[in-house]
C-alpha positions, 0 to 999 in steps of 0.5 A: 923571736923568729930566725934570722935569714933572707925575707924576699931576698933582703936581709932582715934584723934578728929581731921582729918589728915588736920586739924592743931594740936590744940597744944599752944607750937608747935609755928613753924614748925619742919622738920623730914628729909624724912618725910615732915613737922609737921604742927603747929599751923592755920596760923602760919606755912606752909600748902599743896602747900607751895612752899618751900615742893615740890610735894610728901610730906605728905602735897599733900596727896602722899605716904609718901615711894614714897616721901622718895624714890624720895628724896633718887636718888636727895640726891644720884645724887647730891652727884655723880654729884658734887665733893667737893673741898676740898677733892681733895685737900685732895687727893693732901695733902695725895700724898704730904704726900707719897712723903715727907715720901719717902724724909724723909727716904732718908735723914734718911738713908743717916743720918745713913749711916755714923753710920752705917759705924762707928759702922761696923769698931768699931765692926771689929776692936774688932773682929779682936783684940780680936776674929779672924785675917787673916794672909798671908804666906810669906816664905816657912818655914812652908811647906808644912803644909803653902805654900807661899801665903796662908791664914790663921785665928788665934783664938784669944779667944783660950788660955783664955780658955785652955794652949797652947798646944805642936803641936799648930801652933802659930803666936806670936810676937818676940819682946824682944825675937827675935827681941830684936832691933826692939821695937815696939811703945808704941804710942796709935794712932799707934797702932790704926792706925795700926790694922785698916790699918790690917782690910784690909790687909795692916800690917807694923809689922815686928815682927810677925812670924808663927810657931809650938809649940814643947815645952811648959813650963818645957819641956825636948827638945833634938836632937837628938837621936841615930835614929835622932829623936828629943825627948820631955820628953824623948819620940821621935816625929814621925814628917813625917806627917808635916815635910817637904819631905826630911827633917830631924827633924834637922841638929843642935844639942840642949838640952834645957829645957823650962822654965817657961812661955816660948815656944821652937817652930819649922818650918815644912820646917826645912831647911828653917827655921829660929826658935827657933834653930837661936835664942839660943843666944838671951834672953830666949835661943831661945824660945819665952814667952807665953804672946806674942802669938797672937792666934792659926792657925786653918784653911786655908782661901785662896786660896779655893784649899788650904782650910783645918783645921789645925789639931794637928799631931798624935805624940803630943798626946802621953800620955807619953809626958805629964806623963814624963812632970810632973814627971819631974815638968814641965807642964801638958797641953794637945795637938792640931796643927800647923805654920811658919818661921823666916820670919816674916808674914804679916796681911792679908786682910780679909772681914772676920772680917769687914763682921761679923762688918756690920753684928753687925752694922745692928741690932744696928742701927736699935735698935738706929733709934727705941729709937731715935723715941720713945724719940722724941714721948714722947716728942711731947705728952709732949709738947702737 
C-alpha cells in the first residue's frame, strides 16, 4: 500500500486502485452495466482474470472507454443478428388485426345499408308528401303552356305561405267536386301504399287534374263581353300569351260568382278542355275547393328541351282585378302562374324526391353509427 499524501496537488485515498475496498457492508460485488465490477471485500468477491469479466474491464488495467465501446458493437450485433419470436408474432397479430378491421367494416356497411334504405324512402316520401312532387301531362288540355308528355314539379309548401293566386297553375284533386262517383279510400295502407308506388312514378289516382286558376273567392267571372273577352271583376283578361293559337277565351257562356273557399279554373287548350265550364252542374257550379289543391306548378322538368319556369301571365297582375275584387267583398289575394285539363294527370317518376331522401339519409346514419359507437364505449369502461 503506498502512503498517503497529494498526487499532482489532488488528494488520493489510503489505498492503491487494487487493493480491495476496506468496507465491512460491501459483502458482494455490485455490477454497474458498462463500467465493469466494484470489488468487494479480499476474498469475498472476484478479482482481475476472474472468468466470469472478459478482457477489457477495470480489473485487467484496460481503458475503461475502449472496454464500454466493445461492449456497446456486442450489444449491437446480437440485437441485429437475433430476431425475437414474439415480435414477429406481433407483426402477424398487428396484420390480422388490419384485416379483421377491414371484415368488420364490411359487415358494418352491409348492417346499415338496409338503414340507410329506409331512412331514404322515409325522407322521400315527406318530401314527396309535404314539399314537392312530379306529375306527368297526359292530354292536351294545357297546350301549349303543357304539352302532352311533359314534367312538371308542384310546390307543395306554397300556399301554407301565401292565398292562391288568380293566374296559378294548379293540380288539385276533383274528388266531391268533379268527381262526385269516384270516392277516394279512406284506408291508411292505401293510402300509403299509394304515395310510395307515386315516389316512382307509378300513380293510380284518377281524380287528379291540372289547370289554371281564373277566379279565386268572391270573384265576378263573366264571358264573355262585347269583343268576346272573358272579364274578372269586370275587367277583361288579355289571354293571347297562354291561349291556345286559334282559340277563343270560350265558345260557352257563363256568369258566376266564386264563392267562398272555392276556385273557378280553365284549360289553356280551351277546345279541348274539359274544366270548370263541363262541371257547372256538379256541387259547387263547376269550381273546385281550395282545400283540394295540391300545389302549384312552377317548372317543367322533362323532357330537358321543355325545361322553363311557369311564370304568371302579365293580364292577372292588373291592379283593377284586385281593387274591383274587394270593392265588391271578394278576396284581395295577389297573382302568379299556371296548368291542365279534364283529363285527369298521372303522378310522375321522379328521382328528384328519392335523390334529396338518400341525400338526407347519409348525414343520419352517419350521426347514428357515431352514437351508436359512443354508447358502446361508455359501456365497456363501465364494465371495465
Amino acid at each position: 500500500m503506498s502512503g498517503s499524501g497529494a498526487r499532482d496537488g489532488f488528494g488520493s485515498p489510503p489505498w492503491d486502485p487494487a487493493d480491495p475496498v476496506p468496507h465491512p457492508d460491501l459483502d458482494d460485488t455490485q455490477a454497474l452495466p458498462g463500467l465493469g465490477s466494484i470489488p468487494g471485500p479480499a476474498g469475498a468477491g472476484p478479482g482481475p482474470g476472474d472468468p466470469r469479466f472478459g478482457a477489457g474491464t477495470l480489473f485487467d488495467g484496460a481503458a475503461p472507454g475502449s472496454a464500454r465501446a466493445d461492449e456497446t458493437r456486442v450489444d449491437l450485433k446480437a440485437a441485429v443478428d437475433e430476431t425475437d419470436p414474439a415480435d414477429e408474432a406481433g407483426d402477424g397479430k398487428r396484420d390480422g388485426g388490419k384485416a379483421g378491421k377491414a371484415g368488420k367494416r364490411r359487415r358494418s356497411f352491409w348492417r346499415e345499408l338496409p338503414v340507410l334504405i329506409v331512412v331514404a324512402l322515409v325522407l322521400a316520401l315527406l318530401i314527396k308528401s309535404f314539399v314537392i312532387q312530379a306529375f306527368y301531362i297526359p292530354s292536351a288540355s294545357m297546350q301549349n303552356t303543357l304539352e302532352i308528355g311533359d314534367r312538371v314539379l308542384i310546390n307543395k309548401i306554397v300556399y301554407h305561405t301565401r292565398p292562391i293566386h288568380r293566374g296559378d297553375i294548379i293540380v288539385f284533386d276533383g274528388t266531391g267536386s268533379w268527381d262526385v262517383a269516384n270516392p277516394t279510400s279512406s284506408n291508411i295502407v292505401s293510402k300509403a301504399v299509394s304515395e310510395l308506388e307515386g315516389i316512382v312514378g307509378i300513380s293510380h289516382d284518377s281524380n287528379i287534374y291540372i289547370k289554371r286558376v281564373i277566379g279565386v273567392p268572391g270573384d265576378h267571372v263573366v264571358c264573355c263581353n262585347a269583343k268576346h273577352q272573358i272579364t274578372v271583376n269586370g275587367v277583361p283578361l288579355s289571354e293571347s300569351s297562354y291561349l291556345y293559337p286559334g282559340n277563343q277565351p270560350s265558345a260557352q257562356s257563363f256568369n258566376i260568382t266564386v264563392p267562398p273557399g272555392r276556385l273557378w279554373v280553365m284549360g289553356d287548350h280551351r277546345i279541348v278542355s274539359y274544366d270548370s265550364r263541363g262541371h257547372m252542374g256538379d256541387p259547387g257550379g263547376g269550381t273546385i275547393p281550395e282545400s283540394g289543391v295540391l300545389g302549384r306548378a312552377f317548372v317543367i322538368i322533362w323532357p330537358p328541351s321543355r325545361w322553363g319556369v311557369l311564370n304568371i301571365p302579365a293580364t292577372f297582375e292588373q291592379p283593377q282585378l284586385n281593387a274591383s275584387n274587394a270593392a265588391s267583398g271578394g278576396s284581395t289575394a295577389a297573382l302568379v302562374a299556371a296548368m291542365d285539363n279534364g283529363t285527369p294527370i298521372q303522378s310522375a317518376g321522379s328521382a328528384l324526391p328519392l335523390g334529396l331522401g338518400f341525400l338526407g339519409a347519409v348525414p343520419l346514419t352517419v350521426l347514428q353509427r357515431i352514437a351508436r359507437r359512443r354508447l358502446k364505449s361508455r359501456r365497456s369502461r363501465r364494465k371495465a
